[in-house]
NURO-353221 format. One record per residue (C-alpha): x, y, z; residue in three letters; residue number from 1. Coordinates in pm, 1 decimal. Example, Ala and Ser with C-alpha at 12.3 -4.5 7.8 and 13.67 -1.06 7.14 Angstrom:
# NURO-353221
((1230.0,-450.0,780.0),'ALA',1)
((1367.0,-106.0,714.0),'SER',2)
***
This chain:
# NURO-353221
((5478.8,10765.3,13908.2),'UNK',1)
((5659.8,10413.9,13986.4),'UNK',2)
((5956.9,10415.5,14049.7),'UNK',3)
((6285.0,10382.7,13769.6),'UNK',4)
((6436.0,10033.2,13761.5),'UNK',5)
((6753.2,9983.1,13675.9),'UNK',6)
((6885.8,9649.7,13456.2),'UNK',7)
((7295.2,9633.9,13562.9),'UNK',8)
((7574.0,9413.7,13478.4),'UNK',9)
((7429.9,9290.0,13142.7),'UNK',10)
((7519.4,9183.9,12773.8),'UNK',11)
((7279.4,9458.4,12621.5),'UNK',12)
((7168.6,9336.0,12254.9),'UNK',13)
((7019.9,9681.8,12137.5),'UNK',14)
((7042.1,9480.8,11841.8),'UNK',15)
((7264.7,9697.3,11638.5),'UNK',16)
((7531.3,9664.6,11889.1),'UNK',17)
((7610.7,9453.9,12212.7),'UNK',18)
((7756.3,9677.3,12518.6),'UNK',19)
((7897.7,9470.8,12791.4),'UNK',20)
((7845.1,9513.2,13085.1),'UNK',21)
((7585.8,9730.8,13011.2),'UNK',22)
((7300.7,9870.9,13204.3),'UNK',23)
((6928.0,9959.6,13073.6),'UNK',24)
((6726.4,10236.6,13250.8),'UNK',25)
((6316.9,10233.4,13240.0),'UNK',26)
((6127.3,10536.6,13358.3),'UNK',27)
((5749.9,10454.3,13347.7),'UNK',28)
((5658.3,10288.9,13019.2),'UNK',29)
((5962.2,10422.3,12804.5),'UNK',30)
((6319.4,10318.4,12840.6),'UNK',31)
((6498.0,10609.5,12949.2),'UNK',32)
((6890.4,10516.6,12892.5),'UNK',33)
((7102.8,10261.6,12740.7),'UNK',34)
((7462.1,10236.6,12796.4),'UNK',35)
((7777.5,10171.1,13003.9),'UNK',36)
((7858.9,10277.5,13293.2),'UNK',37)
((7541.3,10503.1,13329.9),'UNK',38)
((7518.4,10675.2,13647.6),'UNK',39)
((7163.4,10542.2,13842.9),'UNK',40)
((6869.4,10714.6,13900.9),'UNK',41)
((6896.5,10776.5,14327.7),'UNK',42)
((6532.8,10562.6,14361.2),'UNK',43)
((6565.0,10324.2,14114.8),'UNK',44)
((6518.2,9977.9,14167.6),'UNK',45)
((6823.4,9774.7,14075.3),'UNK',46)
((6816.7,9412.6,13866.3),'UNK',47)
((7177.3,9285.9,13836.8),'UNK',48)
((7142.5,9053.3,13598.6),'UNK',49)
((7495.6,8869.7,13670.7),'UNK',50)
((7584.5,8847.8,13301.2),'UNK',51)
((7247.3,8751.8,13080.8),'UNK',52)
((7165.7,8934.9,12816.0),'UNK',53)
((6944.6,9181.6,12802.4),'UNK',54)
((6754.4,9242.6,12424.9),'UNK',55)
((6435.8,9357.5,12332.4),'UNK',56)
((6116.5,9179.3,12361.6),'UNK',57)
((6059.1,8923.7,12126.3),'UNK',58)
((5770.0,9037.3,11841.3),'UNK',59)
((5587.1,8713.3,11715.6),'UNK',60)
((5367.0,8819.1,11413.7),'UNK',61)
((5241.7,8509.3,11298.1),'UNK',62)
((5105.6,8281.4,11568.8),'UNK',63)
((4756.3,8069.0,11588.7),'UNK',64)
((4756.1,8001.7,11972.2),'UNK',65)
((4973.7,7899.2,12235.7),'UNK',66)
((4982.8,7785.7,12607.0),'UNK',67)
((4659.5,7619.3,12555.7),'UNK',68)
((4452.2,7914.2,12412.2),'UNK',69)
((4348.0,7926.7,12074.8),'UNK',70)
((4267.7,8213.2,11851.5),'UNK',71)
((3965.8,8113.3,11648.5),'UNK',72)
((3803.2,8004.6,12005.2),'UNK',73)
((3696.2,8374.8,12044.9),'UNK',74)
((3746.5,8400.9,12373.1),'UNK',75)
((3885.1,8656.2,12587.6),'UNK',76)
((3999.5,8428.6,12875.1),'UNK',77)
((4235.7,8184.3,12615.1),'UNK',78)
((4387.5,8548.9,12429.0),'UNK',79)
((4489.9,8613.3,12791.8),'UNK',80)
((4596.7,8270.7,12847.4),'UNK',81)
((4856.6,8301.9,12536.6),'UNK',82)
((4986.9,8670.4,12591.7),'UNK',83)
((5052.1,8537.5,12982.9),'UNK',84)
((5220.6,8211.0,12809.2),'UNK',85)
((5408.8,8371.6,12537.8),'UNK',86)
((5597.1,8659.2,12763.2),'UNK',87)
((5746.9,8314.7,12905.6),'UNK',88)
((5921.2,8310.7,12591.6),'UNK',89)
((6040.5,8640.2,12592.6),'UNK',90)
((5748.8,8740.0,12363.7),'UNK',91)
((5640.6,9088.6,12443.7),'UNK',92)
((5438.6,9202.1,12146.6),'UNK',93)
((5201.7,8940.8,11913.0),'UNK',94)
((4972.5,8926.7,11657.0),'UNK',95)
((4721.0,8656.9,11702.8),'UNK',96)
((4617.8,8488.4,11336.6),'UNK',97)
((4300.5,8387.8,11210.0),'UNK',98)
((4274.0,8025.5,11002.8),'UNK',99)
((4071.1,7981.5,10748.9),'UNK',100)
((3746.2,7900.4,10811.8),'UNK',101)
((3340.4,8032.5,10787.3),'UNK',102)
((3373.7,8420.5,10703.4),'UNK',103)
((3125.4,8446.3,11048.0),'UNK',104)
((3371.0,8250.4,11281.6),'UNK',105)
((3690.5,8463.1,11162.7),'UNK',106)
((3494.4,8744.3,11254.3),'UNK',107)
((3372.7,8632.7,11601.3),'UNK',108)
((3776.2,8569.9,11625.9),'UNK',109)
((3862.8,8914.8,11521.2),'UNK',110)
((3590.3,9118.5,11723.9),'UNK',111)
((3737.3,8939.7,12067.1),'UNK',112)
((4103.7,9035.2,11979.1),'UNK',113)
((3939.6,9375.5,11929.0),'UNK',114)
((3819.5,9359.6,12275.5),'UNK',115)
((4081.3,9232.5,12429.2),'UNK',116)
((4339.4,9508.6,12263.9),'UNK',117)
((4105.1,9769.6,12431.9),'UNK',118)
((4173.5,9634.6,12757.1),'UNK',119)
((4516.4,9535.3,12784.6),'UNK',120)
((4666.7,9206.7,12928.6),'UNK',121)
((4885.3,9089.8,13208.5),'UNK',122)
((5147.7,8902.7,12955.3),'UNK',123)
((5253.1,8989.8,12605.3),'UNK',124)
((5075.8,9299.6,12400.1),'UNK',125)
((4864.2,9218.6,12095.4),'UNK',126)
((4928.1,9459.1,11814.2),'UNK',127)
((4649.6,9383.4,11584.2),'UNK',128)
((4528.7,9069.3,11408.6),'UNK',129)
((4687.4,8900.7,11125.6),'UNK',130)
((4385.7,8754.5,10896.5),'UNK',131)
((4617.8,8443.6,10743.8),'UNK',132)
((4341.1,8320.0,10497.7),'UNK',133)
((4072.6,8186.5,10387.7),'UNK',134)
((4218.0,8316.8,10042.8),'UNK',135)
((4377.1,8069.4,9939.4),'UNK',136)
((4527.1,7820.0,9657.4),'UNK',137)
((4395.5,7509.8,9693.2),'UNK',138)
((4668.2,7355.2,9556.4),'UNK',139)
((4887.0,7486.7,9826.6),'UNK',140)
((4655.2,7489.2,10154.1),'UNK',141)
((4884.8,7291.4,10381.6),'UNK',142)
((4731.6,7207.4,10692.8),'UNK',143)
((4476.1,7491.2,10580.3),'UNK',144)
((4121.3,7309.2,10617.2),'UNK',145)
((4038.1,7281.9,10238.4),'UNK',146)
((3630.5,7330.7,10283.0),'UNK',147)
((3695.0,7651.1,10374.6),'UNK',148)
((3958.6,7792.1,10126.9),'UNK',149)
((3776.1,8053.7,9890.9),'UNK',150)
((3817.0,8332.2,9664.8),'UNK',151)
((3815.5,8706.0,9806.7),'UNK',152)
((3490.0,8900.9,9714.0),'UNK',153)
((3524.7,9271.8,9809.5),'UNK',154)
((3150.7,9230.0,9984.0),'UNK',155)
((3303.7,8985.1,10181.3),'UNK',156)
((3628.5,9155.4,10282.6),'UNK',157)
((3556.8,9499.1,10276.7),'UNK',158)
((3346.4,9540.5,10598.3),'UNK',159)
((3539.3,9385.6,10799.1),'UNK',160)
((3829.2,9558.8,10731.3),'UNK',161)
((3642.1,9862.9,10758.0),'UNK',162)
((3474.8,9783.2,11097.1),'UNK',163)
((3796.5,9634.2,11237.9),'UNK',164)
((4108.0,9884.3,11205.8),'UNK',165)
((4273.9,9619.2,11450.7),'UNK',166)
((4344.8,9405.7,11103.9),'UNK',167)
((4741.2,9505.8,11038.4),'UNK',168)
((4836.8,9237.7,10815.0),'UNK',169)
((4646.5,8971.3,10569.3),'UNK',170)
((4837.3,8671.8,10453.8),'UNK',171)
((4646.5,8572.0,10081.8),'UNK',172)
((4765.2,8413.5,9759.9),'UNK',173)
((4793.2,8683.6,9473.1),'UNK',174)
((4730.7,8455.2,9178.5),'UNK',175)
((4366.1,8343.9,9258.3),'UNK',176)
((4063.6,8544.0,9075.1),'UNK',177)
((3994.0,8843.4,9323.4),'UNK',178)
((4390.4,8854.5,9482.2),'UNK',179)
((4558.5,9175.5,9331.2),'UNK',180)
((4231.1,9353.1,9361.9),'UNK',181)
((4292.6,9261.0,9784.4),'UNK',182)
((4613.5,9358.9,9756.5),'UNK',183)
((4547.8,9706.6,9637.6),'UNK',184)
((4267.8,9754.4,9900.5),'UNK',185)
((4530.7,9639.4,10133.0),'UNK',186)
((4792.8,9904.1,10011.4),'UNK',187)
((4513.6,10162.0,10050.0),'UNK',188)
((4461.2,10091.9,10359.9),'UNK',189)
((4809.4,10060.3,10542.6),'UNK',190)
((4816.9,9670.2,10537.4),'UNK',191)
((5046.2,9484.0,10522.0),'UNK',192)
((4975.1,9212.6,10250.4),'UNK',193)
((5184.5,8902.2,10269.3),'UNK',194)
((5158.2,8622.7,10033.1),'UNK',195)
((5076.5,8291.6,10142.5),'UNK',196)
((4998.7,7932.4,10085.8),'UNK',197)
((5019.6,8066.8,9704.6),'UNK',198)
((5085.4,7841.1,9354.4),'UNK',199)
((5215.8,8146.5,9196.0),'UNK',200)
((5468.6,8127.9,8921.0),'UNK',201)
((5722.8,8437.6,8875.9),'UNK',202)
((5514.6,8672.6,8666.8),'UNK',203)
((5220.9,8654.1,8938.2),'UNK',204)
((5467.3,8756.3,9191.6),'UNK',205)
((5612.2,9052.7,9034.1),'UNK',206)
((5207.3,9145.2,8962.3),'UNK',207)
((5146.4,9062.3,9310.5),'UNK',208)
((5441.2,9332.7,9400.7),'UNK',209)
((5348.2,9570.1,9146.7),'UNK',210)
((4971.7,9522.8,9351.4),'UNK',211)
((5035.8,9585.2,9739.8),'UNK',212)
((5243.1,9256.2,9825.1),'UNK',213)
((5558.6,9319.7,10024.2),'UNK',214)
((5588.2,9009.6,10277.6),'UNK',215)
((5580.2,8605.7,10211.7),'UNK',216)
((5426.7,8414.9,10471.4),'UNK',217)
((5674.8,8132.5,10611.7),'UNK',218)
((5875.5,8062.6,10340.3),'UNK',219)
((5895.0,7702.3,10186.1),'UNK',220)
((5538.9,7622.5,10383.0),'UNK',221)
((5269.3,7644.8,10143.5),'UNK',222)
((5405.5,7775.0,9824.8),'UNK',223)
((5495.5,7648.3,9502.7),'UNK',224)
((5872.2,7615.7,9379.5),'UNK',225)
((6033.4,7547.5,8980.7),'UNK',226)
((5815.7,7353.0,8811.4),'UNK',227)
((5839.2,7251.6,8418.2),'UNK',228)
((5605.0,7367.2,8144.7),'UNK',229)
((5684.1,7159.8,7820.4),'UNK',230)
((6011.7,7112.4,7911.9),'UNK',231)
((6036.1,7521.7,8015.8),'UNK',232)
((6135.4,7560.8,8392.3),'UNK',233)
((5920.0,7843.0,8549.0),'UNK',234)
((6010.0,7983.6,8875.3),'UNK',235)
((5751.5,7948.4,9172.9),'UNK',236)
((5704.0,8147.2,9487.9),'UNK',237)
((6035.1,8036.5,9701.0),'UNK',238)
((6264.8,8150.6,9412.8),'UNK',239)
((6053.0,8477.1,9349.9),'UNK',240)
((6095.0,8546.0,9719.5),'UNK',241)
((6477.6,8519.3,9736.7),'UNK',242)
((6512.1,8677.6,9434.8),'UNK',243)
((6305.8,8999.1,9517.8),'UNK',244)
((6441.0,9228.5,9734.1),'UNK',245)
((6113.9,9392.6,9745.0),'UNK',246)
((5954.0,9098.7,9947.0),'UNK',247)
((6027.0,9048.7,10339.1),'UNK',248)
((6005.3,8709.9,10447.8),'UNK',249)
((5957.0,8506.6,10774.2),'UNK',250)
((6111.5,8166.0,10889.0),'UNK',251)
((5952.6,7895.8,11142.1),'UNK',252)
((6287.2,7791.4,11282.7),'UNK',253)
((6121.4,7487.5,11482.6),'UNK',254)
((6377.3,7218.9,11371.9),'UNK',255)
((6172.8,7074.5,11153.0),'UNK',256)
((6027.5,7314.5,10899.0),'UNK',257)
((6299.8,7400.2,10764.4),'UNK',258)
((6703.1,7233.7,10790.1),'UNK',259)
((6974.5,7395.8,10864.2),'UNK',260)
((7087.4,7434.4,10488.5),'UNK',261)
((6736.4,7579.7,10396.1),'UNK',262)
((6789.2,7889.7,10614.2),'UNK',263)
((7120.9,7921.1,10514.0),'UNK',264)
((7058.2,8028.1,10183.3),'UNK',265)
((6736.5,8210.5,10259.9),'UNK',266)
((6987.0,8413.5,10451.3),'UNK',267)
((7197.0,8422.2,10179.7),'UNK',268)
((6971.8,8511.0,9950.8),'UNK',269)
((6775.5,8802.9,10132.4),'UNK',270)
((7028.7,8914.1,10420.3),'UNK',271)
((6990.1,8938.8,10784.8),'UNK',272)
((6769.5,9267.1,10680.2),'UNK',273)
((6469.7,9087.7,10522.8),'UNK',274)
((6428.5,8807.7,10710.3),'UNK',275)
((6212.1,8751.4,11090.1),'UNK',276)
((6143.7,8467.2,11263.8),'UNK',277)
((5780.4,8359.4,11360.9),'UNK',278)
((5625.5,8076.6,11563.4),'UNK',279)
((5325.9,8028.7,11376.6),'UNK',280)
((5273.3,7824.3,11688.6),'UNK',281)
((4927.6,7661.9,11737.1),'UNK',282)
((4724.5,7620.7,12080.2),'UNK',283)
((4985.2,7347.9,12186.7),'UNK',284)
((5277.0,7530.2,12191.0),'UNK',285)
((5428.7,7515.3,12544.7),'UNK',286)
((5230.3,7169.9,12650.9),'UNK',287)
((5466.2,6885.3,12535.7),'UNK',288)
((5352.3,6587.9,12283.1),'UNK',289)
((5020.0,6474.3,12212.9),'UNK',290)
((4685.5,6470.3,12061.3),'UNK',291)
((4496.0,6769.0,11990.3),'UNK',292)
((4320.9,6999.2,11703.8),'UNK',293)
((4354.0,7253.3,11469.4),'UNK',294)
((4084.6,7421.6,11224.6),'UNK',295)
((3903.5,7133.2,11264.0),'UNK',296)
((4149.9,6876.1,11168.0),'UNK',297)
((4357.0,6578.1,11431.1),'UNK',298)
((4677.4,6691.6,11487.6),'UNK',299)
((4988.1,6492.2,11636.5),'UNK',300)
((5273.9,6690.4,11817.0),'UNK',301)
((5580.6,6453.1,11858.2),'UNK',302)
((5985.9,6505.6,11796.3),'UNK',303)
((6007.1,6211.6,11537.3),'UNK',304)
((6203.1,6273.2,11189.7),'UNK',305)
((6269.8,6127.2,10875.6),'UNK',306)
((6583.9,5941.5,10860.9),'UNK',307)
((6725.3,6162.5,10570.5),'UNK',308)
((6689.4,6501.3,10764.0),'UNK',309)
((6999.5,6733.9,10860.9),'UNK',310)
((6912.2,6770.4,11243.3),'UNK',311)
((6805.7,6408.1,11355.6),'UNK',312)
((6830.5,6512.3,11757.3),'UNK',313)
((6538.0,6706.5,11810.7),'UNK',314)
((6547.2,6711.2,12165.1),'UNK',315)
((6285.3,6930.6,12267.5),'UNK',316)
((6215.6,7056.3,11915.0),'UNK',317)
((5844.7,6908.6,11922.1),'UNK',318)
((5633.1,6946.3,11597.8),'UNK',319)
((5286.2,6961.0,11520.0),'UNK',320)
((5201.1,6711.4,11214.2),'UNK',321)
((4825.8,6631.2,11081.1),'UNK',322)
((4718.0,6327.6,11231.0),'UNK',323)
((4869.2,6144.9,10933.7),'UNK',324)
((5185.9,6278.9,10949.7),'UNK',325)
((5158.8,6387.3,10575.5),'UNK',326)
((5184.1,6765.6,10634.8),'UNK',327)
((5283.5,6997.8,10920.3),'UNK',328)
((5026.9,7176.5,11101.5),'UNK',329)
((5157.2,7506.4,11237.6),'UNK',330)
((5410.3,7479.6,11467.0),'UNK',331)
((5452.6,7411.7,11890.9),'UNK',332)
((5772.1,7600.6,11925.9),'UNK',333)
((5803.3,7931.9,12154.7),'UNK',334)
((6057.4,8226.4,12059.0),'UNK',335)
((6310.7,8178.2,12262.3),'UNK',336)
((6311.9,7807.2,12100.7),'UNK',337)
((6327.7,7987.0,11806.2),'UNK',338)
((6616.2,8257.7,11819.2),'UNK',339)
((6848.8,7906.4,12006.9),'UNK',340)
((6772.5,7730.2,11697.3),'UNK',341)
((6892.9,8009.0,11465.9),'UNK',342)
((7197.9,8030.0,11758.5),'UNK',343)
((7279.4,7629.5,11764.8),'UNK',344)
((7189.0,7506.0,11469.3),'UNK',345)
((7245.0,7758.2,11200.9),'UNK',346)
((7519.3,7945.6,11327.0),'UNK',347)
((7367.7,8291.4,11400.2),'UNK',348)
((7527.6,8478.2,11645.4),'UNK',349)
((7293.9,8587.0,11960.1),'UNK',350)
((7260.5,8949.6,11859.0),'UNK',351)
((7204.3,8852.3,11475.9),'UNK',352)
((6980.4,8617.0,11595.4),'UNK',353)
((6764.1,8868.6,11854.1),'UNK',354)
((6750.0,9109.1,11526.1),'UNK',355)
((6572.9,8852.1,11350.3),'UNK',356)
((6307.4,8811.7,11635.5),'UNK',357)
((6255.0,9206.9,11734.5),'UNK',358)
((6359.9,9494.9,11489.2),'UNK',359)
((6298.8,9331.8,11184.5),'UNK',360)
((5927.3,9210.2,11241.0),'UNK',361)
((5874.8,9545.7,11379.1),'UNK',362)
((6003.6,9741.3,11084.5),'UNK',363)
((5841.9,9507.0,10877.2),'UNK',364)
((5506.6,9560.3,11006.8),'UNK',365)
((5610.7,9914.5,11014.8),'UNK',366)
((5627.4,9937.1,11408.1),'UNK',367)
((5950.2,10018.3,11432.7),'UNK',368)
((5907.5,10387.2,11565.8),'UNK',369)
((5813.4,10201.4,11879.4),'UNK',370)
((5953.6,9832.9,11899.8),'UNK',371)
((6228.0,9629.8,11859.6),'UNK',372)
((6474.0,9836.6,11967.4),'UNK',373)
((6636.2,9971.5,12347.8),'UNK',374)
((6752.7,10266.0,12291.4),'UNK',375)
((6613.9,10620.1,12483.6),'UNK',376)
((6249.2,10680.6,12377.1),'UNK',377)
((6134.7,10358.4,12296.4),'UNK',378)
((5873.5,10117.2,12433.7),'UNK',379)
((6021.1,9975.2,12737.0),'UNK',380)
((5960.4,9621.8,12638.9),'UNK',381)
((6250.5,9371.9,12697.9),'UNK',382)
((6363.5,9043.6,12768.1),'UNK',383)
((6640.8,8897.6,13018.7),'UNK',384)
((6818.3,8553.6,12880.3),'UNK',385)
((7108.0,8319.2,12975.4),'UNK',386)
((7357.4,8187.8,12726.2),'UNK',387)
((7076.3,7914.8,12684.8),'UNK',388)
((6844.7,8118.1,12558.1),'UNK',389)
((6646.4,8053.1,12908.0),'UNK',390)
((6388.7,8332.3,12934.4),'UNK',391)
((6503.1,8473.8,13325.8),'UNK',392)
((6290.3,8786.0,13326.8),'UNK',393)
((6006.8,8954.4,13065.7),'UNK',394)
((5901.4,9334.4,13049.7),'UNK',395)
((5620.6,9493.8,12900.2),'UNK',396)
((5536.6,9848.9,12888.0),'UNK',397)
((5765.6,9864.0,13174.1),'UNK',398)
((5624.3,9614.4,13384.6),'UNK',399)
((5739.7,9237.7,13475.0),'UNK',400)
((5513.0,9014.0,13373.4),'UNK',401)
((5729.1,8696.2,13414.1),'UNK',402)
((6025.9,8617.5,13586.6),'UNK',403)
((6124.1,8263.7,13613.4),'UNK',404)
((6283.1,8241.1,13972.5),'UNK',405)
((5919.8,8327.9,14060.8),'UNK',406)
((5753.5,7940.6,13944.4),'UNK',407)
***
């Protein structure tokens, strides 16, 4: 058995308290202490972190590609490329997500992720997959490629959830002919059903609760909001979701998505409990500006923003926008991105922050007998970060698998 390594002299976001200095113990796999002022294993090896923090590992459950690989390429070599990519953000557990698109290529796309789950890989873990269409409104498909959007058949769905247990979550709208049947087959089953890129009005949400739903797929992307009926206001998606305490949400804090204000009072609304962040990152994530494609469709990744919105320094905040700029397309921003944003633009403190990026997806994908946590017993997965939010040093299983003084 390796030997114990020791993390010393940290700020330890467990992330229901911060202990400083603290010190983190791994034995194996498995962290194996937490504390201050713990006395050291005789062989361990000893990190003195000099002050960074020292959280979990970041759990991204809603991302499309990153670091140059791509999920829907079905290939093993670019799911390798984006778990060794992502545990540069201090992303130690993912789940890579399907677009919409031909029934046969999202199936190609699952049976690799399948593969490579079997084997392992040098960077982040994948967890399962996350199938985020192609059940969809059209009315709401985003950046979504439309000729693909269709309604779920259970000869369609059924074997492949059947041959693939790897399928955890499915993102779907609830209001389309064929989605509360899914979302009972989904309850059945033990996954979790999240609803997405939806045009639902208030009644089909409570339905689409009543029916397996329990998550909302990036809030304000893709979803309908108060509309008026002969002069009648009827309350969409957004308000069903802060309304609800049923429903879990996520949040692509990239800058741009969503302002400042926007998070604010989905905070407000649902509580540092029910809310995660997510990436929902696409194969440029980590590369800078440029050209490239998604699903089939031009994309443009640039910082540029509308005169009228809340945060107009972007800095390195890039965004991926269809080519002509009339919708976003996923998103370029990596986790650590993420949990500064929530940090320096919203107002989060770091450990309320971390909690939004590692117990709360895990709970919410019901992982949380594992992840998101460091505390005796769990995984020992875990991230090392200056008061930057620079990733310094990434863990997984008890291994590092990137530290940054290494490049």
């Amino acid at each position: 058995m390796k030997e114990p390594i020791a993390f010393i002299n940290g700020k330890v976001i467990t992330p229901f308290q911060l202990i400083s200095p603290g010190t983190v113990i791994v034995e194996g796999d498995l962290i194996k202490a937490v504390g201050r002022g713990l006395p050291l294993p005789e062989n361990a090896r000893i990190v003195d972190v000099k002050g960074a923090y020292i959280s979990p590992g970041f759990i991204d459950l809603h991302l499309h590609g990153a670091w140059g690989g791509d999920v829907m390429a079905a290939e093993e070599a670019q799911l390798e490329r984006m778990a060794e990519g992502l545990a540069r953000g201090g992303v130690t557990s993912f789940l890579p997500t399907t677009l919409s698109g031909p029934l046969a290529e999202i199936q190609r796309a699952v049976d690799c992720i399948s593969r490579v789950m079997a084997k392992g890989t040098r960077g982040a873990r994948i967890l399962g997959v996350h199938l985020e269409g192609p059940y969809f409104n059209q009315a709401q498909r985003g950046a979504q490629n439309p000729e693909y959007i269709i309604e779920p058949h259970p000869e369609d769905y059924l074997p492949l959830l059947e041959r693939y247990p790897c399928i955890v979550r499915v993102s779907a709208a609830p209001e389309i002919p064929g989605g509360l049947a899914l979302g009972r087959e989904l309850r059945r089953k033990g996954i979790v059903a999240s609803i997405a890129h939806s045009d639902a009005t208030y009644q089909d949400v409570l339905q689409a609760v009543e029916n397996g739903y329990t998550h909302v797929t990036h809030i304000f992307s893709g979803m309908s909001t108060v509309r008026r009926v002969d002069g009648y206001r009827l309350a969409g998606v957004v308000e069903s979701t802060l309304l609800l305490d049923e429903l879990t949400t996520e949040i692509i804090a990239d800058g741009h998505h969503l302002p400042p204000s926007l998070i604010r009072l989905v905070l407000k609304a649902k509580g540092l409990d029910r809310v995660c962040l997510v990436t929902d990152s696409m194969s440029a994530a980590g590369l800078g500006p440029g050209t490239y494609r998604l699903g089939g469709l031009d994309v443009i990744v640039e910082a540029d923003v509308p005169a009228e919105f809340e945060v107009q320094d972007a800095g390195t905040n890039f965004v991926a926008k269809l080519a002509d700029r009339s919708a976003f397309a996923s998103s370029v921003a990596t986790m650590n991105q993420l949990v500064r944003n929530m940090v320096k633009l919203v107002g989060l403190t770091v450990p309320e922050a971390v909690r939004l990026a590692t117990v709360n997806p895990a709970r919410f994908q019901k992982l949380d007998r594992f992840y998101g946590v460091l505390a005796e017993g769990m995984k020992a997965d875990l991230a090392v970060f200056d008061e930057e939010i620079e990733i310094l040093l990434t863990m997984v299983d008890g291994r590092i698998v990137y530290e940054r003084e290494n490049e």
